[in-house]
C-alpha positions as CSV (number, residue, x, y, z in Angstrom):
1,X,77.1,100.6,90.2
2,X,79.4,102.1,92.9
3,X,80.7,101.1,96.1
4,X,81.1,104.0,99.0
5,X,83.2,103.1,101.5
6,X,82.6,106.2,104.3
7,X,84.8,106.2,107.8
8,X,82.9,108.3,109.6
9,X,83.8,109.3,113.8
10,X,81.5,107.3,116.1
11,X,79.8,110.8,117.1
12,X,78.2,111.2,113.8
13,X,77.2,107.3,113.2
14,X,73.5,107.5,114.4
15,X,72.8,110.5,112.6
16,X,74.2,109.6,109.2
17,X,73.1,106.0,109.4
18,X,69.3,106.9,110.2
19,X,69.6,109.7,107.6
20,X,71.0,107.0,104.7
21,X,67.7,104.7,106.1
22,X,65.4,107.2,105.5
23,X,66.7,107.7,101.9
24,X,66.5,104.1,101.2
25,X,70.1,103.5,101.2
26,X,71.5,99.6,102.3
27,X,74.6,99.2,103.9
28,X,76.9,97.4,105.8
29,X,78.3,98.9,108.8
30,X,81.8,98.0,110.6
31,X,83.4,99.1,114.1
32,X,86.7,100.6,113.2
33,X,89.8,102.1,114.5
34,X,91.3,105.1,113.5
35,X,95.5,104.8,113.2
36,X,96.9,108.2,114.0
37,X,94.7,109.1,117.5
38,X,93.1,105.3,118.1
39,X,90.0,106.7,118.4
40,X,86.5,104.7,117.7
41,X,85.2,105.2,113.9
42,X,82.2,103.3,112.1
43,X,83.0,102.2,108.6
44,X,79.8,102.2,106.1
45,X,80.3,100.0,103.2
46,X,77.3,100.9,100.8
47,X,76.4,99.7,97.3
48,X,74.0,102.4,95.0
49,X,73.7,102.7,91.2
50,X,75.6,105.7,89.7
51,X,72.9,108.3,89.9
52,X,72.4,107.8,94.0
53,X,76.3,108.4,94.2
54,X,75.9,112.2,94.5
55,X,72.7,112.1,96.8
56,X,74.5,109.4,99.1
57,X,77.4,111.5,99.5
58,X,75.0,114.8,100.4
59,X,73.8,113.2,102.9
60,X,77.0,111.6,104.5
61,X,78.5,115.4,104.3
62,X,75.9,117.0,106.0
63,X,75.7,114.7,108.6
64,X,79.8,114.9,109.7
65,X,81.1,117.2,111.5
66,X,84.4,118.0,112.2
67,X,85.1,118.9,115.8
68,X,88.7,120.1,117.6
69,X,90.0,117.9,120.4
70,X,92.8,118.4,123.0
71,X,95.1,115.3,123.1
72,X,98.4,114.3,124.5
73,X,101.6,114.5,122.6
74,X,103.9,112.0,123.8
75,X,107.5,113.8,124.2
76,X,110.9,111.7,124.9
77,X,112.7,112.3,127.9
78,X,116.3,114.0,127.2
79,X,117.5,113.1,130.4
80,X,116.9,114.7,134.3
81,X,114.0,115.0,135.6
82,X,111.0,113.6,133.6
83,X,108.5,116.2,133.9
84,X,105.2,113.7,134.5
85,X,102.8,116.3,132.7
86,X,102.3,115.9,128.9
87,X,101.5,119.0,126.7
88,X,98.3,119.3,124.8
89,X,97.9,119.3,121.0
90,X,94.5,120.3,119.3
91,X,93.8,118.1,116.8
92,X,90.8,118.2,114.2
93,X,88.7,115.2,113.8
94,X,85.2,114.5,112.7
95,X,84.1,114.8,109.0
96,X,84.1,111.8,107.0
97,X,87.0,110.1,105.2
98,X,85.1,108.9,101.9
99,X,86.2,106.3,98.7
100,X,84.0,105.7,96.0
101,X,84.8,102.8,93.7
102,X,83.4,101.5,90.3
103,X,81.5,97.9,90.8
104,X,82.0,95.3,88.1
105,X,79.9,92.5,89.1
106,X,77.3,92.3,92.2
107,X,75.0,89.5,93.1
108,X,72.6,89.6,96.4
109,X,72.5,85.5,97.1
């Protein structure tokens, strides 16, 4: 047994959820935060025997997509005049950020 933990972006959550459903997949799903833009992700936490990894993963894949964002990069002021308008980074997010884990013992109770 195997334990898939996928962070995927809140944009793709329905999408992958109702796709893992449809397979027969259970999982647990979490609100996260992501640390580098603090942007909303879900967290799946999914338990499936070793020959559903690959399928699992398939579907998680094909259901994340990576997009390009404009954000704000903050920039220290040097001294004079602060200049109040912040230049714009584009940064990829999207896709999925997946671990999958080997599972010694499980028990549904």
């Amino acid at each position: 047994m195997k334990m898939i933990t996928a962070i995927i972006n809140n944009n793709d959550s329905d999408a992958v959820c109702g796709s893992l459903r449809a397979e027969g997949f259970y999982f647990t799903k979490m609100s996260t935060t992501g640390g580098f833009l603090r942007s909303g992700n879900t967290t799946l936490l999914l338990g499936t025997e070793d020959d559903r990894v690959a399928r699992a993963l398939e579907i998680i894949r094909s259901n994340s997509r990576k997009r390009t964002v404009s954000t704000p990069v903050p920039v220290m002021p040097t001294g004079g005049e602060l200049d109040m308008g912040l230049p714009m980074s584009s940064v990829v997010i999207g896709g999925a950020t997946v671990f999958v884990t080997p599972v010694e013992q499980f028990e549904k109770m």
